[in-house]
TORDOMI-663214 format. One line per field, with one value per residue (C-alpha): x, y, z. Coordinates in Angstrom, 2 decimals, always signed. Layout:
east	c(X:...)
north	c(Y:...)
up	c(Z:...)
END
This chain:
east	c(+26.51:+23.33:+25.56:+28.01:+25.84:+23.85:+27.27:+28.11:+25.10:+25.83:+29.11:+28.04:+24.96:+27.68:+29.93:+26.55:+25.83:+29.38:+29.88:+26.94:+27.76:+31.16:+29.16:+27.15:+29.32:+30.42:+26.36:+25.38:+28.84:+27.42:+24.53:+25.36:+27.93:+24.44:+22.55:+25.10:+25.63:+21.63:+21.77:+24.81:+23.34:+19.90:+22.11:+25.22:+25.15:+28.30:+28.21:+30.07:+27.16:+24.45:+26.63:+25.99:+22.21:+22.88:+24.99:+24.38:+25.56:+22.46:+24.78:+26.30:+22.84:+22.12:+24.68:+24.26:+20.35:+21.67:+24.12:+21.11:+19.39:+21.77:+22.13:+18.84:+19.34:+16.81:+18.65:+18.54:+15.14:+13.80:+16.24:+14.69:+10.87:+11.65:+12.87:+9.91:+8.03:+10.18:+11.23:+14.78:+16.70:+20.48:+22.41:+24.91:+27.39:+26.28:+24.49:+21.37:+18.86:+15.44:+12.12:+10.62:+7.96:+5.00:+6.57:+10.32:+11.78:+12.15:+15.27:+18.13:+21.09:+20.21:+23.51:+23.96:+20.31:+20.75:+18.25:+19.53:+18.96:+15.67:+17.72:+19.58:+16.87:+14.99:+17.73:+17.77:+16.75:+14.75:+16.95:+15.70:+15.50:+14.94:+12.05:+14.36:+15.47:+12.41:+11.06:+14.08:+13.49:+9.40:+10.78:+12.88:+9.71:+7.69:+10.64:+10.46:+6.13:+7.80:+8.58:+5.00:+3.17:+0.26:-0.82:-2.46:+0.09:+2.81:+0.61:+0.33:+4.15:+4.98:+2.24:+4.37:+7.48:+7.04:+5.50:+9.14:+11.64:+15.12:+18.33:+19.14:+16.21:+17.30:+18.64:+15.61:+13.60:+16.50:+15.45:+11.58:+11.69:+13.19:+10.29:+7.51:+4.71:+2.03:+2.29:+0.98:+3.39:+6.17:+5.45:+5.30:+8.53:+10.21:+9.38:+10.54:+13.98:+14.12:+13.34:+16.42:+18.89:+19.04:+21.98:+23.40:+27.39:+26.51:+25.12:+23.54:+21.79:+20.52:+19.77:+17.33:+16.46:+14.81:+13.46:+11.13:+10.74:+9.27:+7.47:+5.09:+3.39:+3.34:+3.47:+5.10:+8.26:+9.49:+11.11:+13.12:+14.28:+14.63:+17.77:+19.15:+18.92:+20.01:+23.49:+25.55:+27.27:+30.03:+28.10:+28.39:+25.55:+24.61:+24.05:+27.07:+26.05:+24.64:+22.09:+20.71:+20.18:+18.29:+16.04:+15.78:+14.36:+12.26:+10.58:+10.14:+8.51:+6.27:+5.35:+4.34:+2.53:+0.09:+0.19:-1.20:-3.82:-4.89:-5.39:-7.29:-9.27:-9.72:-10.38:-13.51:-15.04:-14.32:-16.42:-19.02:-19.93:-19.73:-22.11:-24.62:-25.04:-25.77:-27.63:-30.24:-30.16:-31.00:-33.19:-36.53:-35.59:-35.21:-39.08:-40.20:-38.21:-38.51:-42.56:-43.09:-40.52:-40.21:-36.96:-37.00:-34.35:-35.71:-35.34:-31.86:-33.91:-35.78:-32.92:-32.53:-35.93:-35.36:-32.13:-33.70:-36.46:-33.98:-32.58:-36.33:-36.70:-33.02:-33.64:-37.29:-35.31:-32.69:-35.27:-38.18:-35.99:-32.62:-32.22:-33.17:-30.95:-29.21:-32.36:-34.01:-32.54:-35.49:-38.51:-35.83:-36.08:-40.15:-40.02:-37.72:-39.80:-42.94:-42.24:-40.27:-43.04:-45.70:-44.34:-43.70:-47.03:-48.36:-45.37:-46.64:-50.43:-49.93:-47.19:-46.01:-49.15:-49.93:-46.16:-46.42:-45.41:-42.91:-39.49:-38.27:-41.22:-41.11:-37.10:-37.33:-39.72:-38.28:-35.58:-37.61:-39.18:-35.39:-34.65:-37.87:-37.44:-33.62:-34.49:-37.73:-35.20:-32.74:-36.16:-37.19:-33.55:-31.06:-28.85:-26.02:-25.28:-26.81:-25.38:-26.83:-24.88:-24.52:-25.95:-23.65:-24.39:-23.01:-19.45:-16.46:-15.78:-13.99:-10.33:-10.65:-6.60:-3.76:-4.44:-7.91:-10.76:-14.35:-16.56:-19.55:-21.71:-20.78:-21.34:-24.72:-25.65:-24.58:-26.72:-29.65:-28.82:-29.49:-32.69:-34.45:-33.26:-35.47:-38.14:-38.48:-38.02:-40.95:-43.28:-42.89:-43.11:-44.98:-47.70:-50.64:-49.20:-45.81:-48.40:-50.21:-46.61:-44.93:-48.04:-47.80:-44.23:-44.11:-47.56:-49.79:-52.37:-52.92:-53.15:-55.43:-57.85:-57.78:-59.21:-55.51:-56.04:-52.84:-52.84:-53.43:-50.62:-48.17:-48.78:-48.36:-45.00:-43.88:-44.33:-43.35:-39.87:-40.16:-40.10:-36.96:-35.03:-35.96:-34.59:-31.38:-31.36:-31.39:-28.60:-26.71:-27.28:-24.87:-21.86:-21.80:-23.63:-26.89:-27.65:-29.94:-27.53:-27.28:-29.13:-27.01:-24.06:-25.96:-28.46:-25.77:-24.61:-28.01:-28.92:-26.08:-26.61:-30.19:-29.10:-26.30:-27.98:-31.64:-34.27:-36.75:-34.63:-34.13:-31.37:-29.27:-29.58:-28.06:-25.51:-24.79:-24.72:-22.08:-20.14:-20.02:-18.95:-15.89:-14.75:-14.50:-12.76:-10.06:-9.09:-9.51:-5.69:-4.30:-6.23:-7.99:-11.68:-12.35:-10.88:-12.01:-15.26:-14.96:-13.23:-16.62:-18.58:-16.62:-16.79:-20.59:-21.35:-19.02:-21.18:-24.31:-23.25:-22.82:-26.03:-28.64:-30.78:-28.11:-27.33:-31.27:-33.27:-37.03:-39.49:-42.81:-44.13:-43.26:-39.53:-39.94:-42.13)
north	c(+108.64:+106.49:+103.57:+103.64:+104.59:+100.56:+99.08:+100.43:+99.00:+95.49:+95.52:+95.99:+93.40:+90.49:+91.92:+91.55:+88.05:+86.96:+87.63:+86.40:+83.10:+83.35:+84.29:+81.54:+78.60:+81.02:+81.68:+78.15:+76.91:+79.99:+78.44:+74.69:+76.09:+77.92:+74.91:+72.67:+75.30:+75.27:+71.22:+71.39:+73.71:+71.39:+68.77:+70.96:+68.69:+66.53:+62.86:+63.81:+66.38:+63.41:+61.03:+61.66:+61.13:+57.64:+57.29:+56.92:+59.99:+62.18:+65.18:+65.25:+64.42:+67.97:+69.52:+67.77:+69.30:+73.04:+72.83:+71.75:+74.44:+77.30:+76.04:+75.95:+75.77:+73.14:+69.87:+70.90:+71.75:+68.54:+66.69:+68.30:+67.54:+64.19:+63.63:+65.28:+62.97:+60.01:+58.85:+58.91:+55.57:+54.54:+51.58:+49.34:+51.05:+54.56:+55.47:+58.31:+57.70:+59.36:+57.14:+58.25:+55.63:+54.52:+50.72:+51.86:+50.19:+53.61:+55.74:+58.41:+59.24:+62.16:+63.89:+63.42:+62.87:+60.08:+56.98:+53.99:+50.41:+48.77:+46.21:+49.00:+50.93:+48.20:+46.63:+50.48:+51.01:+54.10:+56.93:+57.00:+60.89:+61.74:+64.00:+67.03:+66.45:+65.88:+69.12:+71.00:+69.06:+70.27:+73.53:+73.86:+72.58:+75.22:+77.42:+76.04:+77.69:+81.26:+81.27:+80.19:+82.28:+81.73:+84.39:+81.62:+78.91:+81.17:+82.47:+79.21:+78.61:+81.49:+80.76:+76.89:+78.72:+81.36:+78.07:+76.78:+79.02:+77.54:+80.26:+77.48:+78.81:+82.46:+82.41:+81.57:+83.77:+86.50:+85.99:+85.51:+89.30:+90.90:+89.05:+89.54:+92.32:+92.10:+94.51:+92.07:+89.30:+91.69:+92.44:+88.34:+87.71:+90.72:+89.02:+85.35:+86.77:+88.86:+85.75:+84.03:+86.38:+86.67:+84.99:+87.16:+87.62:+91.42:+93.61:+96.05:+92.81:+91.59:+94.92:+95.32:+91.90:+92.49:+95.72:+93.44:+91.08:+93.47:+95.14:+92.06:+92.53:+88.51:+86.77:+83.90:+86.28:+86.11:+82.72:+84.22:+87.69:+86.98:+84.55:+87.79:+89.84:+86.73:+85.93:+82.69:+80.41:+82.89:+85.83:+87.43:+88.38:+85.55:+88.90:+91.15:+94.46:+96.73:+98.50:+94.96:+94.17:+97.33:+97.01:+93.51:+94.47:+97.19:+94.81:+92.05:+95.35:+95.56:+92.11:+92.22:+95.13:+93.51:+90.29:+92.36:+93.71:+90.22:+89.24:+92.16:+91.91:+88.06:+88.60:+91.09:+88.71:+85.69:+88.14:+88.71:+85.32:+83.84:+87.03:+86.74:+82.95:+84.58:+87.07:+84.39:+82.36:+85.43:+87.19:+85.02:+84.99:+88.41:+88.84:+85.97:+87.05:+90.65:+90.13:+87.34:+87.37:+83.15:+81.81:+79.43:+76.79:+75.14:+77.47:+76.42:+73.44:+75.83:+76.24:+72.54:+71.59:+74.96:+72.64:+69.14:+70.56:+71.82:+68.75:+67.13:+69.70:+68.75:+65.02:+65.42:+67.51:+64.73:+62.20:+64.27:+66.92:+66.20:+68.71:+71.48:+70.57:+73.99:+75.68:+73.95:+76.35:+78.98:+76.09:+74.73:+78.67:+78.75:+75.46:+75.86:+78.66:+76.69:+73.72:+75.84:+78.41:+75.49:+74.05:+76.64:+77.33:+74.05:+74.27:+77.84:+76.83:+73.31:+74.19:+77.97:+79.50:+78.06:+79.19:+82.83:+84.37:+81.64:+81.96:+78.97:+76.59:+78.02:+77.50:+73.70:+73.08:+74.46:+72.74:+69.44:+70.03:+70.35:+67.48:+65.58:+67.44:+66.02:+62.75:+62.66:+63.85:+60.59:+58.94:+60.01:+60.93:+58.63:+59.86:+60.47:+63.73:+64.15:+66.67:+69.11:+70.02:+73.43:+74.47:+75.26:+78.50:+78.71:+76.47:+78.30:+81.78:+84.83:+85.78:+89.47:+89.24:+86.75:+84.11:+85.80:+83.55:+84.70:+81.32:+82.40:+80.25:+82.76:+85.82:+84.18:+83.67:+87.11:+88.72:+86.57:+87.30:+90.80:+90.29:+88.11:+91.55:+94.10:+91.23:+91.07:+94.81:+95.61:+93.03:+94.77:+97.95:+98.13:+95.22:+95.56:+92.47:+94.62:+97.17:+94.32:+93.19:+96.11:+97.70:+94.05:+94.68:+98.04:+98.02:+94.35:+95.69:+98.98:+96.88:+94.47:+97.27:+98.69:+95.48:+93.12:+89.71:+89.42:+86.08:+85.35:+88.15:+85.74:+83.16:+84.80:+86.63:+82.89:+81.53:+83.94:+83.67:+80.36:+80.38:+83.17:+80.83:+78.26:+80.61:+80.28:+76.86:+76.66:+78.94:+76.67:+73.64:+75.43:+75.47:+72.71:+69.19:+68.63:+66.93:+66.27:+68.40:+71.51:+74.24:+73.16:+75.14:+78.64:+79.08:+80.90:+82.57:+83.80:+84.95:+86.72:+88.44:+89.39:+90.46:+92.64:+94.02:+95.03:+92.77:+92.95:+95.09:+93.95:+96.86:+95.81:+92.07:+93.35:+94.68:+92.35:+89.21:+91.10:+92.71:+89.57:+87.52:+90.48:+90.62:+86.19:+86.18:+88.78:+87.36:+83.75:+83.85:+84.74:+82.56:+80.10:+79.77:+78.19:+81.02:+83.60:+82.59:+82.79:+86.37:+87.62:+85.88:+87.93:+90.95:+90.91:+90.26:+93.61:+95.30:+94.26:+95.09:+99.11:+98.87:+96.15:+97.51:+96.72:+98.95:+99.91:+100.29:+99.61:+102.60:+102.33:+101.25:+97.88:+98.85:+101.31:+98.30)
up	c(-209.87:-209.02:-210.64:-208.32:-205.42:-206.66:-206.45:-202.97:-201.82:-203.35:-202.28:-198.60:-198.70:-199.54:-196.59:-194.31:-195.52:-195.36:-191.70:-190.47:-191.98:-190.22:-187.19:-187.33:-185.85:-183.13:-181.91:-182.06:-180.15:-177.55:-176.99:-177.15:-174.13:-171.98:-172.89:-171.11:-168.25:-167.77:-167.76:-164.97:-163.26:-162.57:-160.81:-159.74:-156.86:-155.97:-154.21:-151.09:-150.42:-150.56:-149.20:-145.45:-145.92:-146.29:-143.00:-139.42:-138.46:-137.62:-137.01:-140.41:-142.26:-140.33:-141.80:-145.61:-145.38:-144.02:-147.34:-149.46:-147.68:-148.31:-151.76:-152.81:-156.76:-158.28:-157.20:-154.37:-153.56:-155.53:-152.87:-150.26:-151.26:-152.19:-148.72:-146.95:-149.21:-147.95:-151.40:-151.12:-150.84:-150.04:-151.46:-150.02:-151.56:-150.25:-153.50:-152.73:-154.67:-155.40:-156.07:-159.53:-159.49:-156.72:-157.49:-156.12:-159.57:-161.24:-159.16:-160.55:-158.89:-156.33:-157.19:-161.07:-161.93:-164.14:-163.90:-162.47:-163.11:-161.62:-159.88:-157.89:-157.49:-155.48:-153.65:-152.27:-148.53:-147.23:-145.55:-141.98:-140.38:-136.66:-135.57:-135.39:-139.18:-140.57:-138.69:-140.94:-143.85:-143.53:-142.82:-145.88:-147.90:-146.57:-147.79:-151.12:-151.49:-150.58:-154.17:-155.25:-157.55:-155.07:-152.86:-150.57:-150.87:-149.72:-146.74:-145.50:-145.95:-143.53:-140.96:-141.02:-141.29:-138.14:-135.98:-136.43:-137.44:-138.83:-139.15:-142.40:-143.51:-143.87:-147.86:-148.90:-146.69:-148.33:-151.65:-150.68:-148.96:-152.13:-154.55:-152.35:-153.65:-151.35:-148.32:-145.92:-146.63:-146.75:-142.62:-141.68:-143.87:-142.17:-138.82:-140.05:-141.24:-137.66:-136.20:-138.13:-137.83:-134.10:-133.86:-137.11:-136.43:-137.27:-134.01:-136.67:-138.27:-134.75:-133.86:-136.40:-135.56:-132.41:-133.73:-135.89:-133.10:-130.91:-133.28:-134.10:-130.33:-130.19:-126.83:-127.99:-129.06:-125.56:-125.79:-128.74:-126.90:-123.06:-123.53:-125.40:-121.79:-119.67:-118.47:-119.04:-116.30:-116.34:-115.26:-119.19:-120.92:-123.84:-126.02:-126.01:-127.74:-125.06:-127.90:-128.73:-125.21:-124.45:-127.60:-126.50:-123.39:-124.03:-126.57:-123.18:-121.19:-124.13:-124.12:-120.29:-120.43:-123.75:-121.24:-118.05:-120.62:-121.68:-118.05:-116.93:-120.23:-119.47:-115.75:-116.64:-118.96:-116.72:-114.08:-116.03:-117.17:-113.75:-112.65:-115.62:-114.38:-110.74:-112.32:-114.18:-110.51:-108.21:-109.90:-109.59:-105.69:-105.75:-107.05:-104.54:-101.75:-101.91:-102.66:-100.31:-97.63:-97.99:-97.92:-100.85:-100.09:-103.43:-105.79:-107.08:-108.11:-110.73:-112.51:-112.68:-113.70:-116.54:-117.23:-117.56:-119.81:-122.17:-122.35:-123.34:-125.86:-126.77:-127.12:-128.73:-131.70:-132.07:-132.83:-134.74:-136.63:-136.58:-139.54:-137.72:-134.26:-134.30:-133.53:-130.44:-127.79:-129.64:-128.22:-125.04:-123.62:-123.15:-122.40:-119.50:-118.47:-118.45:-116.88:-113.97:-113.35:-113.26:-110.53:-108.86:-109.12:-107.57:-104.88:-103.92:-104.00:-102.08:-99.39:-98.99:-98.88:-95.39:-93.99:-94.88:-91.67:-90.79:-91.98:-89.90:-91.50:-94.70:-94.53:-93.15:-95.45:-98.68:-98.08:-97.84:-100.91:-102.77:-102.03:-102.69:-106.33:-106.79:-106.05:-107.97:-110.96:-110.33:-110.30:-113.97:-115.31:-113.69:-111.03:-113.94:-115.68:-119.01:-121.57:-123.78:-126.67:-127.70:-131.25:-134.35:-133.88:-130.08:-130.59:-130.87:-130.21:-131.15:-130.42:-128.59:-128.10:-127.99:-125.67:-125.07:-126.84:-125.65:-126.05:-127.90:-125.30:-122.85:-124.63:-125.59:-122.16:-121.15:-123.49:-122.74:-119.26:-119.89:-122.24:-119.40:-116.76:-119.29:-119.70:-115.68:-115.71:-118.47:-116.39:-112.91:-114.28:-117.39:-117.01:-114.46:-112.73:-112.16:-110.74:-108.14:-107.28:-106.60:-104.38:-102.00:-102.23:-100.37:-98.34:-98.49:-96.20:-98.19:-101.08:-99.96:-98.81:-102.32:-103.63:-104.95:-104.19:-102.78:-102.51:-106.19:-106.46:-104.33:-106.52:-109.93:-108.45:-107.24:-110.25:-112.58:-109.89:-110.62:-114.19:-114.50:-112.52:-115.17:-118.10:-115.78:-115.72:-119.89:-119.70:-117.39:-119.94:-122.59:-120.09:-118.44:-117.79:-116.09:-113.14:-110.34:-108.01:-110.35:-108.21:-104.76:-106.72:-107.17:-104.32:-101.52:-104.44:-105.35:-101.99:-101.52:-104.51:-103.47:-99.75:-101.08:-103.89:-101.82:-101.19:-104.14:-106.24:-109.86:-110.23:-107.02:-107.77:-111.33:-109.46:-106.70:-109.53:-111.83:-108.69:-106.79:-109.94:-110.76:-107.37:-107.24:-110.56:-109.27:-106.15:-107.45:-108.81:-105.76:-103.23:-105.26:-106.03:-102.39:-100.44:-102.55:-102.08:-98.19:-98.86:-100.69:-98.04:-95.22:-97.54:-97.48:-93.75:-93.01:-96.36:-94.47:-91.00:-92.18:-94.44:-94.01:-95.90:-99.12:-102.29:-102.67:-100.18:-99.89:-99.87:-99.02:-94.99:-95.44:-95.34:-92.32:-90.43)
END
């Protein structure tokens, strides 16, 4: 028994052997057949589907880079990079060829991939593309990365891709959405293929289209869905299905309602930069007007003095310690303070403090004196702007929405706006010269016969006016250039911010800066900034006329005298 069971198993060992030597011709003719399918299929392109890229005919180069396009094997694609890369070349004879070498003498046939002789190769002229194809032929590039193995590379390629997008693109976006892993990407190349299939000859395709479309929230969508709600020459609507239409619109009613967000949004912040600047400018009158009762016709020239010493502070960092540029607004802001409060100190000491009494004088002469300061300014400065750059720090800003960028300048200055408000606050109300200030303020007699010198009192309130309008002035500097004439644009504004707000009051100037600067910015759209101004002026006289006395009133006998 166990010698026949040995000869079975002999018998069927030569039977193994013996077929796989018959099998063997058969597998390597099998793969001798794939290894020539494999090498047709890397140039499976044909000469008539090159041949128009050596042509004339712009149209029918179009249509030879949509076939390469929808084709998209690997002759293809290499076509399609070597002509983004402009090194594909035509012959007399109508020959495409594609540039192997930087010297032009190495070339293979763009259709059979087979080299070609240097003397062809650089007898060969360069294939000339319009704009519009060379827009599809970058396109089709930035189709070729959605198959990178590169998370970042194919980011980029769909950013390029949604900029532009091409319905030739849509096979590979096809085979892009069923490879793609990451979530993220998966969302932006469901929005691409929406934004390519449109036009799809299938309503449920364009249906869920626009679905995708809408879905992305994107202001610059509505170029893509409103033709799909408008109507032809002949009345028709360009989109026929009634459900695509409808999801069409309701994706446009969408739109406009994120668009009337962004302008309310934009019209706020637009309010409250303009009212932090009238904020920084009113509030050192407010402390000299409301103390003092002097009109100061000058004091818009505080802010440009604060302005111009920024600029020195500026200019002295650009030539001692250029390294360290990005930090000079932390030495311009008690600098600006400084030189603004000392003179308004010698300004108070030399001329006001003979005029108390005399609003007309002290007006005339006020105004004198801002003038005598501007041209002094052209005197030391030139009568040309000068410009103070913003730090590192303070260019750019930071996208809130779409088509909503807040300038970090201006968010800068309204937060410093509202540091300098609870420095001025803690002073008058903290400090014992708040204490002196605020007793003058409501009852100078009384206070006198207490023992406050209120005149040194007048003079530390002036200046210390003085110098906040300063800090308003190195504010201004980071918006906008400086020049002799910088004040003349704020000082209305600032003493319309102090009448409607309360003489004296840091809390109603607060208000009257920030509401006056809202209420500009929302009728500025409709009338313009000139009339809108004349609308708050108008709005103001009628405030005024009801209650003169403003938001806050004075307490105290000086307001019932």
């Amino acid at each position: 028994m166990a010698l026949l069971l040995s000869r079975f198993v002999r018998v069927r060992a030569r039977v193994r052997v013996r077929r796989a030597r018959a099998a063997h011709p058969l597998v390597l003719v099998l793969a001798l057949a794939l290894c020539a399918a494999f090498s047709s299929g890397a140039h499976a392109l044909e000469a008539a589907d090159v041949a128009p890229l050596a042509g004339d005919d712009f149209d029918a180069k179009s249509t030879a880079i949509d076939k390469l396009i929808a084709t998209h094997d690997a002759a293809s694609l290499a076509l399609l990079k070597a002509l983004a890369d402009d090194n594909v070349t035509a012959t007399d004879s109508g020959e495409v060829l594609v540039q192997d070498g930087a010297d032009g003498q190495n070339a293979r046939d763009a259709a059979t991939g087979k080299a070609v002789p240097p003397a062809v190769a650089a007898s060969a002229q360069p294939i000339t593309l319009n704009n519009l194809l060379r827009s599809k032929v970058a396109g089709a590039v930035s189709g070729l990365q959605l198959a990178s193995p590169d998370l970042e590379t194919r980011r980029a390629a769909i950013a390029e891709l949604l900029k532009n997008p091409d319905p030739a693109m849509k096979p590979m976006i096809d085979a892009a959405r069923a490879k793609e892993t990451d979530p993220a990407l998966k969302r932006r190349l469901d929005t691409l293929w929406a934004m390519t299939a449109l036009h799809n000859p299938n309503a449920a395709t364009r249906l869920e289209a626009v679905k995708l479309v809408a879905a992305r929230h994107d202001l610059d969508m509505y170029e893509l869905l409103r033709p799909l709600v408008a109507k032809n020459a002949s009345g028709a609507f360009n989109e026929p299905d009634a459900e695509v239409r409808a999801a069409a619109q309701q994706g446009i009613d969408a739109l406009d309602a994120i668009q009337r967000r962004n302008e309310i949004a934009g019209t706020l912040f637009a309010g409250l930069s303009l009212g932090s600047v009238l904020l920084l400018a009113a509030l050192g009158l407010a402390i000299t007007y409301g103390l003092i009762g002097v009109i100061n016709m000058a004091h818009g020239e505080f802010l440009m003095i604060g302005a111009y010493a920024t600029y020195v502070v500026q200019t002295l960092f650009q030539r001692y310690a250029p390294g360290a540029l990005d930090w000079y607004p932390l030495l311009a802001v008690p600098a600006s303070f400084v030189a603004a409060a000392l003179v308004g100190a010698v300004i108070e000491r030399l001329v006001i403090r003979h005029l108390y009494g005399r609003p007309l004088e002290t007006l005339l002469t006020t105004f004198g004196i801002s003038l005598i300061l501007i041209q002094a300014t052209r005197m030391i400065f030139g009568a040309q702007n000068v410009q103070v750059e913003n730090p590192a720090w303070m260019s750019g800003g930071v996208t809130l929405m779409q088509d909503l960028i807040l300038p970090y300048n201006r968010l800068a200055i309204l937060a410093f706006s509202l540091i300098v408000v609870a420095i001025a606050w803690a002073v008058l109300t903290k400090t014992r010269l708040g204490l002196y200030v605020r007793a003058v303020t409501q009852n100078r007699r009384m206070a006198a016969c207490v023992g406050v010198r209120t005149a040194r009192v007048d003079a530390w309130a002036f200046a210390f006016g003085a110098g906040v309008a300063g800090l308003g002035g190195c504010a201004l500097s980071q918006i906008g250039n400086v020049g002799p004439d910088l004040g003349q644009s704020y000082i209305i504004d600032s003493f319309m911010a102090v009448v409607l707000g309360g003489v004296g009051q840091i809390a109603g100037t607060v208000i009257g800066g920030f509401g006056l600067g809202l209420v500009s910015k929302a009728i500025e759209p409709f009338w313009g900034a000139v009339l809108a101004k004349i609308a708050v002026l108008v709005l103001i006289v009628l405030f005024i006329q009801k209650r003169p006395q403003g938001l806050f009133a004075l307490k105290g006998r000086s307001a019932e005298a």
